[in-house]
KETOR-125699 format. One record per atom (N, C-alpha, C): x, y, z; residue in three letters. Coordinates in steps of 0.1 Angstrom, whole numbers, plus 5000, padded with zeros to 4 digits. Example, Ala and Ser with C-alpha at 12.3 -4.5 7.8 and 13.67 -1.06 7.14 Angstrom:
BEGIN
{px = 5132 py = 4943 pz = 5078 marke = ala} .
{px = 5123 py = 4955 pz = 5078 marke = ala} .
{px = 5132 py = 4967 pz = 5078 marke = ala} .
{px = 5128 py = 4978 pz = 5071 marke = ser} .
{px = 5137 py = 4989 pz = 5071 marke = ser} .
{px = 5129 py = 5000 pz = 5079 marke = ser} .
***
This chain:
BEGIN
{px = 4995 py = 5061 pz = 5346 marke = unk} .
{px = 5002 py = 5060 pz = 5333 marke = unk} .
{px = 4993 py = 5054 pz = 5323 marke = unk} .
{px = 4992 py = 5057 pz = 5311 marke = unk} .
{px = 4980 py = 5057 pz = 5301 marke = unk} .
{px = 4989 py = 5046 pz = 5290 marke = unk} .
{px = 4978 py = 5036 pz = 5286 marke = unk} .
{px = 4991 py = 5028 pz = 5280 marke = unk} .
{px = 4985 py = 5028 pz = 5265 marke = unk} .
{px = 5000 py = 5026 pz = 5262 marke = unk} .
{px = 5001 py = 5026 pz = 5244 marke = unk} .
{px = 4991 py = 5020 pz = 5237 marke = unk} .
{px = 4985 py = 5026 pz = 5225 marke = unk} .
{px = 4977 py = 5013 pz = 5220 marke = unk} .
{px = 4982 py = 5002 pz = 5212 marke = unk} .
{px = 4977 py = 4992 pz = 5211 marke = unk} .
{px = 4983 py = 4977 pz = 5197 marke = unk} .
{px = 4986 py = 4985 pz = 5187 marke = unk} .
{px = 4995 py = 4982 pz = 5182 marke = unk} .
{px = 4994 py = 4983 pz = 5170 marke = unk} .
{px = 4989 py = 4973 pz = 5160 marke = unk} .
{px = 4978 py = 4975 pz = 5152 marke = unk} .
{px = 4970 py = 4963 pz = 5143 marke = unk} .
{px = 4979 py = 4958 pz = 5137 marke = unk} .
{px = 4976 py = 4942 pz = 5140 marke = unk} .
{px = 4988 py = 4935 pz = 5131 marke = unk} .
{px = 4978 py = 4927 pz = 5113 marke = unk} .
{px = 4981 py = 4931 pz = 5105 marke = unk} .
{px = 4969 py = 4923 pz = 5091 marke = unk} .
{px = 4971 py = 4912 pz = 5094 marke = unk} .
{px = 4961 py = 4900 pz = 5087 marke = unk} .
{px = 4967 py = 4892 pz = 5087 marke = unk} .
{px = 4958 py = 4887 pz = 5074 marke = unk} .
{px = 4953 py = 4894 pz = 5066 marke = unk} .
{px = 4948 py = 4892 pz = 5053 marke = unk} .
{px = 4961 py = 4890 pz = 5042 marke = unk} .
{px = 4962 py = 4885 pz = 5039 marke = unk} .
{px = 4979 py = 4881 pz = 5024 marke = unk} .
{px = 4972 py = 4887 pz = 5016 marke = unk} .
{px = 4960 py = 4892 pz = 5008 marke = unk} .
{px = 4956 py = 4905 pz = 4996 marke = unk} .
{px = 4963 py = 4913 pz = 5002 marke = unk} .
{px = 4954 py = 4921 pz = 5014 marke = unk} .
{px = 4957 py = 4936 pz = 5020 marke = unk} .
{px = 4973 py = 4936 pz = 5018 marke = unk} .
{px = 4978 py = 4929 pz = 5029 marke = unk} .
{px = 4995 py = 4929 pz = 5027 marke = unk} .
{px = 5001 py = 4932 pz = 5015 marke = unk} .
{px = 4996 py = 4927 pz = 5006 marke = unk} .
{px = 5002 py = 4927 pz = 4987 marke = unk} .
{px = 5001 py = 4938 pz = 4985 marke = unk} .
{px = 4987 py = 4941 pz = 4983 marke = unk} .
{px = 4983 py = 4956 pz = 4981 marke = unk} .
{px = 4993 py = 4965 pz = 4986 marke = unk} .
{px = 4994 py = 4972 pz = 4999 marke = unk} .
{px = 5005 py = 4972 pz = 5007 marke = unk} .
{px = 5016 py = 4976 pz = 5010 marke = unk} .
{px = 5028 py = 4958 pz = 5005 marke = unk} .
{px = 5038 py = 4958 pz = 4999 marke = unk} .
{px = 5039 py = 4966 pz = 4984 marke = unk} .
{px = 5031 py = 4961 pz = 4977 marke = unk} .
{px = 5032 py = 4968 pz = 4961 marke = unk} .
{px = 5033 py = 4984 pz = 4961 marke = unk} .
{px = 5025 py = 4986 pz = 4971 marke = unk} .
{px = 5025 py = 5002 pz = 4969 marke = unk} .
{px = 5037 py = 5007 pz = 4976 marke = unk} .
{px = 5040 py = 5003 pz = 4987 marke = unk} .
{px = 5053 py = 5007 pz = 4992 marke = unk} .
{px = 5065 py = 5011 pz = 4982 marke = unk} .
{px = 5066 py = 4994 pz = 4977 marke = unk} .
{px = 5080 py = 4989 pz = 4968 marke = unk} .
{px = 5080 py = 5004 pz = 4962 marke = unk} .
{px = 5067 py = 5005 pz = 4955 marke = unk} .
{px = 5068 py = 5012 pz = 4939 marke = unk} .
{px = 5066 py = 5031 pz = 4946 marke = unk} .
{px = 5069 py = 5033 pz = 4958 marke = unk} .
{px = 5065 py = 5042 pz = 4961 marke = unk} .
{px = 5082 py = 5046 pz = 4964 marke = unk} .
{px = 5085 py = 5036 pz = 4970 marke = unk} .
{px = 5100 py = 5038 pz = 4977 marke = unk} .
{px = 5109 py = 5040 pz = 4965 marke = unk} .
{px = 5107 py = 5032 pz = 4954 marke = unk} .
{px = 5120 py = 5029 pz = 4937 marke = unk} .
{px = 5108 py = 5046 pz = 4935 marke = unk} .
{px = 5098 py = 5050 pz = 4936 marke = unk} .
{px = 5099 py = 5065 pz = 4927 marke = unk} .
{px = 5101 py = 5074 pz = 4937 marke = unk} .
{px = 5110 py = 5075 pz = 4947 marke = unk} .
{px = 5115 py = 5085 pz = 4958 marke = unk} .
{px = 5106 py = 5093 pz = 4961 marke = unk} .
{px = 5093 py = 5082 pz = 4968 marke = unk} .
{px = 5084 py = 5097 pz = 4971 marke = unk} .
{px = 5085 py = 5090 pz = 4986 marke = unk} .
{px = 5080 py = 5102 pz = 4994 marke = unk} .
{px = 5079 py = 5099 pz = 5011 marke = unk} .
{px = 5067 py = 5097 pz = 5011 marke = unk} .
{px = 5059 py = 5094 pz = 5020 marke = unk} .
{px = 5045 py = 5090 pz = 5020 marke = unk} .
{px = 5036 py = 5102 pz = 5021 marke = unk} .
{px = 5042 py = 5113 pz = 5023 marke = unk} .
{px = 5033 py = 5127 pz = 5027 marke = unk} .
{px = 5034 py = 5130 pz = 5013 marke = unk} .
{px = 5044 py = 5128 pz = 5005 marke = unk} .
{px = 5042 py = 5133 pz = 4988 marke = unk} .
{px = 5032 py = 5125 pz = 4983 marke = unk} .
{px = 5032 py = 5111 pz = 4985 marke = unk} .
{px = 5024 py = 5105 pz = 4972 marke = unk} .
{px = 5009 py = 5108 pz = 4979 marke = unk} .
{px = 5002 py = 5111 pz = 4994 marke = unk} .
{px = 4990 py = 5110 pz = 5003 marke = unk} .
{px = 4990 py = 5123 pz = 4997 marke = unk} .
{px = 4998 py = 5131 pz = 4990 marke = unk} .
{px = 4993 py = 5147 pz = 4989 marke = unk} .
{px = 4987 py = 5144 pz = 4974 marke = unk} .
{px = 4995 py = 5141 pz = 4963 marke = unk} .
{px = 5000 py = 5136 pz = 4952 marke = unk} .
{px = 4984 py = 5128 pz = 4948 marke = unk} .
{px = 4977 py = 5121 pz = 4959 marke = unk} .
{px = 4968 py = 5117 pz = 4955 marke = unk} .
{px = 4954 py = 5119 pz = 4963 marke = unk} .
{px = 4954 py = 5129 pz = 4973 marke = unk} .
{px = 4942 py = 5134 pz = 4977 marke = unk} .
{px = 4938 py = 5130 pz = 4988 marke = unk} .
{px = 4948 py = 5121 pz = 4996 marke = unk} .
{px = 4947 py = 5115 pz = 5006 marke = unk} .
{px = 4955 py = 5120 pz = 5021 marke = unk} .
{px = 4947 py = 5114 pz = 5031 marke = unk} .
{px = 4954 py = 5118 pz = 5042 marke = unk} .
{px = 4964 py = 5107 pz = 5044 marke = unk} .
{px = 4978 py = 5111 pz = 5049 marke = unk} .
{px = 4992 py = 5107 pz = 5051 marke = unk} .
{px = 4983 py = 5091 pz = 5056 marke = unk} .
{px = 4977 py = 5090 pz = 5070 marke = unk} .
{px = 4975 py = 5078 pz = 5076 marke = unk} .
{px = 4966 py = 5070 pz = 5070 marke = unk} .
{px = 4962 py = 5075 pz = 5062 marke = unk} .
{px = 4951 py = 5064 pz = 5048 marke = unk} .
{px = 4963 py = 5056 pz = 5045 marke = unk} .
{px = 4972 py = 5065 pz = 5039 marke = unk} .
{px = 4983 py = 5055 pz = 5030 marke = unk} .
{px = 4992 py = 5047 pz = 5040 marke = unk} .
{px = 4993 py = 5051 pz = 5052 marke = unk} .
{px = 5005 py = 5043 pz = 5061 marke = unk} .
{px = 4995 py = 5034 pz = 5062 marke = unk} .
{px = 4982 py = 5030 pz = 5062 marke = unk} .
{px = 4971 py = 5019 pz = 5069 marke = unk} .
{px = 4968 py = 5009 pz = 5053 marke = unk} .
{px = 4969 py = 5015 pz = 5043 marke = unk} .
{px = 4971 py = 5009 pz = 5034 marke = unk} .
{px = 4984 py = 5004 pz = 5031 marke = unk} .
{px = 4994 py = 5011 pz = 5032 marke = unk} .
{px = 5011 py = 5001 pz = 5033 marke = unk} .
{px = 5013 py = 4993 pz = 5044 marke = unk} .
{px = 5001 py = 4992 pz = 5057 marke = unk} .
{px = 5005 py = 4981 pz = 5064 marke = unk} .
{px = 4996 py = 4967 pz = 5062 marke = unk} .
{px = 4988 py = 4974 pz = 5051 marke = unk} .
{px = 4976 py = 4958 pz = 5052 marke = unk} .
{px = 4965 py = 4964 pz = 5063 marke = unk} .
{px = 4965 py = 4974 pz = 5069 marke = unk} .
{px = 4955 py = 4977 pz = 5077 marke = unk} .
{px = 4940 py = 4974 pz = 5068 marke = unk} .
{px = 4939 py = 4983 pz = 5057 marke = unk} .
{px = 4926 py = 4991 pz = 5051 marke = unk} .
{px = 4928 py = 4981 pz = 5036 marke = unk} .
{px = 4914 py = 4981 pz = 5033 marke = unk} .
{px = 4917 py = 4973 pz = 5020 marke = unk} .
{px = 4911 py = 4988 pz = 5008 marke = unk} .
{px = 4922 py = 4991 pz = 5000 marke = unk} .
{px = 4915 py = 4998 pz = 4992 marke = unk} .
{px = 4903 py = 4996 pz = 4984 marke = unk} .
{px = 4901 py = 5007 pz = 4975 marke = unk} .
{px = 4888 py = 5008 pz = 4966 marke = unk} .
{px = 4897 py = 5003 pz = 4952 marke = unk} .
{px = 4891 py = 5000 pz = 4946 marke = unk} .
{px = 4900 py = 5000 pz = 4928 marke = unk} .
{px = 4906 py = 5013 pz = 4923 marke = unk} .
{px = 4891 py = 5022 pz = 4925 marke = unk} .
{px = 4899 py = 5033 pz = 4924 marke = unk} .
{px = 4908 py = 5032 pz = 4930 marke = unk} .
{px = 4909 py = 5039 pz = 4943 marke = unk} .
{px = 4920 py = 5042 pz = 4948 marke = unk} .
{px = 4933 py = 5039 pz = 4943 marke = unk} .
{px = 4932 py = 5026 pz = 4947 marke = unk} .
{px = 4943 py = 5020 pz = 4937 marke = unk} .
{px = 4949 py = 5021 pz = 4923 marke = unk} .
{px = 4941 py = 5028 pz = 4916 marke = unk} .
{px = 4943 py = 5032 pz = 4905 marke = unk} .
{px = 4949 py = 5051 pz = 4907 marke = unk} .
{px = 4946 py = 5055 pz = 4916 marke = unk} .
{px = 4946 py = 5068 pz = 4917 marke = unk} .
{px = 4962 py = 5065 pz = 4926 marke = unk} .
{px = 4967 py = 5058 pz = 4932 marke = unk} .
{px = 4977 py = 5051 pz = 4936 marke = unk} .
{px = 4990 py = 5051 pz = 4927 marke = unk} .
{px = 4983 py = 5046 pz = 4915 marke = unk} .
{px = 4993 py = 5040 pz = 4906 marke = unk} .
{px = 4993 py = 5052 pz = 4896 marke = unk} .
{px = 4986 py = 5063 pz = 4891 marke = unk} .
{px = 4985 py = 5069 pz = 4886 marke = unk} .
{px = 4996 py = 5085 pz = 4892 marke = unk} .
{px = 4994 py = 5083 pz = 4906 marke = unk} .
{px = 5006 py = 5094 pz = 4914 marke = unk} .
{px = 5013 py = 5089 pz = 4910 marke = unk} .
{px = 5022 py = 5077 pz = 4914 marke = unk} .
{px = 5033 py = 5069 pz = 4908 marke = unk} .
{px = 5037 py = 5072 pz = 4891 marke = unk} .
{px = 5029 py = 5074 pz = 4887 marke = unk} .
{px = 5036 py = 5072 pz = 4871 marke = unk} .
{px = 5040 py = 5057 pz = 4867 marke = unk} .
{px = 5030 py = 5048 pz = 4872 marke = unk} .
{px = 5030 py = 5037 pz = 4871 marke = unk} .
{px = 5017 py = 5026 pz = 4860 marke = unk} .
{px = 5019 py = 5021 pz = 4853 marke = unk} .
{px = 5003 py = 5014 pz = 4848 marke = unk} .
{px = 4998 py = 5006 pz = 4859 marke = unk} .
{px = 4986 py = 5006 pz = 4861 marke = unk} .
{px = 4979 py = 4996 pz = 4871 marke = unk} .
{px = 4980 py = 4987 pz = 4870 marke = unk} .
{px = 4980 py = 4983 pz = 4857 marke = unk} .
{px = 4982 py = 4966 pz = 4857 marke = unk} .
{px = 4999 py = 4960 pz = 4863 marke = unk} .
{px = 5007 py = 4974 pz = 4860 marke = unk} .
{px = 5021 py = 4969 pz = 4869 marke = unk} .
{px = 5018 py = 4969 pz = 4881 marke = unk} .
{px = 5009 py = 4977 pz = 4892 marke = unk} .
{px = 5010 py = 4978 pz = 4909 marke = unk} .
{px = 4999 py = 4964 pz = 4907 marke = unk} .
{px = 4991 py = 4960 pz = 4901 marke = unk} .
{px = 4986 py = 4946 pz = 4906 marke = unk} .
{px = 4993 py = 4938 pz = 4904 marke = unk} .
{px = 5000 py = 4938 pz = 4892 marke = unk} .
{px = 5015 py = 4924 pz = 4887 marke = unk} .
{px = 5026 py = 4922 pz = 4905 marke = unk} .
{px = 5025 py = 4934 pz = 4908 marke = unk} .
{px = 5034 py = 4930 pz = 4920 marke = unk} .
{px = 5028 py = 4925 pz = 4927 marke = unk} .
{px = 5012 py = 4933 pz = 4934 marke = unk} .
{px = 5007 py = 4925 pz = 4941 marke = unk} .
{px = 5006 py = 4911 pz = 4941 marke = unk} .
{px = 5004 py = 4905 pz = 4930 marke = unk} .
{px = 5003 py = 4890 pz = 4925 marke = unk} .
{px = 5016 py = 4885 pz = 4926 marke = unk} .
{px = 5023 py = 4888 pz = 4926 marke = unk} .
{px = 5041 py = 4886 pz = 4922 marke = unk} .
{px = 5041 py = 4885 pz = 4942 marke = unk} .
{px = 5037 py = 4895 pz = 4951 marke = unk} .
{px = 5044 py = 4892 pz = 4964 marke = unk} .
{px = 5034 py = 4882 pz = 4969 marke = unk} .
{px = 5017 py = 4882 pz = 4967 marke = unk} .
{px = 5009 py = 4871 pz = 4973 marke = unk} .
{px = 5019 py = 4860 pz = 4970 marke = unk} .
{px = 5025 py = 4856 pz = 4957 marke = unk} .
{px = 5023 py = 4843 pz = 4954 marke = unk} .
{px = 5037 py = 4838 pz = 4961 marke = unk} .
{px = 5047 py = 4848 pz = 4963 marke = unk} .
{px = 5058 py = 4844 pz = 4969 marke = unk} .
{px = 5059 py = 4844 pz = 4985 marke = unk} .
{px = 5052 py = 4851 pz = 4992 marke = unk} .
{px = 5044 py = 4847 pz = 5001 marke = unk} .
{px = 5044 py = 4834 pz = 5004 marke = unk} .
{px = 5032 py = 4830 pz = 4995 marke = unk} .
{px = 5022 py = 4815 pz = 5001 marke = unk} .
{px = 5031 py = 4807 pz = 4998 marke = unk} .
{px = 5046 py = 4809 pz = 4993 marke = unk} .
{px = 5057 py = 4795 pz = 4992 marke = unk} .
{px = 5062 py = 4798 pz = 5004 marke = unk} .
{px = 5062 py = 4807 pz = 5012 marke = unk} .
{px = 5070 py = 4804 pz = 5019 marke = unk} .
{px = 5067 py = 4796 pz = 5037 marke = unk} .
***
């Protein structure tokens, strides 16, 4: 019997923000993750490894991110900063 592999757990609190932010704002603009990975030129498992904290994006990216979204960049980094910092209180 061939066994499962780990699944990578982050443990970077940026990557996670990053992440979190893109989820949130992915989930409130009803896209599935195959819309916004199409939406923005990406393969589906770039973005699940990026919404887990796996992969640290590029700026671009992240900007190419927030730009599928119909979002300003400076709002998907405002969250990021907004979940790091609530995070580290807890």
């Amino acid at each position: 019997m061939q066994r499962r592999a780990r699944h990578i757990q982050p443990t970077d609190l940026k990557r996670k923000a990053i992440g979190a932010a893109v989820a949130e704002l992915r989930r409130a603009a009803g896209f599935s993750q195959e819309r916004l990975s199409s939406d923005c030129g990406f393969e589906r498992t770039y973005l699940s490894r990026v919404e887990r904290g796996i992969l640290n994006p590029t700026a671009i990216r992240v900007w190419t991110i927030a730009d599928a979204l119909k979002v300003p960049f400076r709002e998907l980094v405002g969250r990021m900063e907004t979940w790091a910092v609530e995070q580290g209180r807890r």
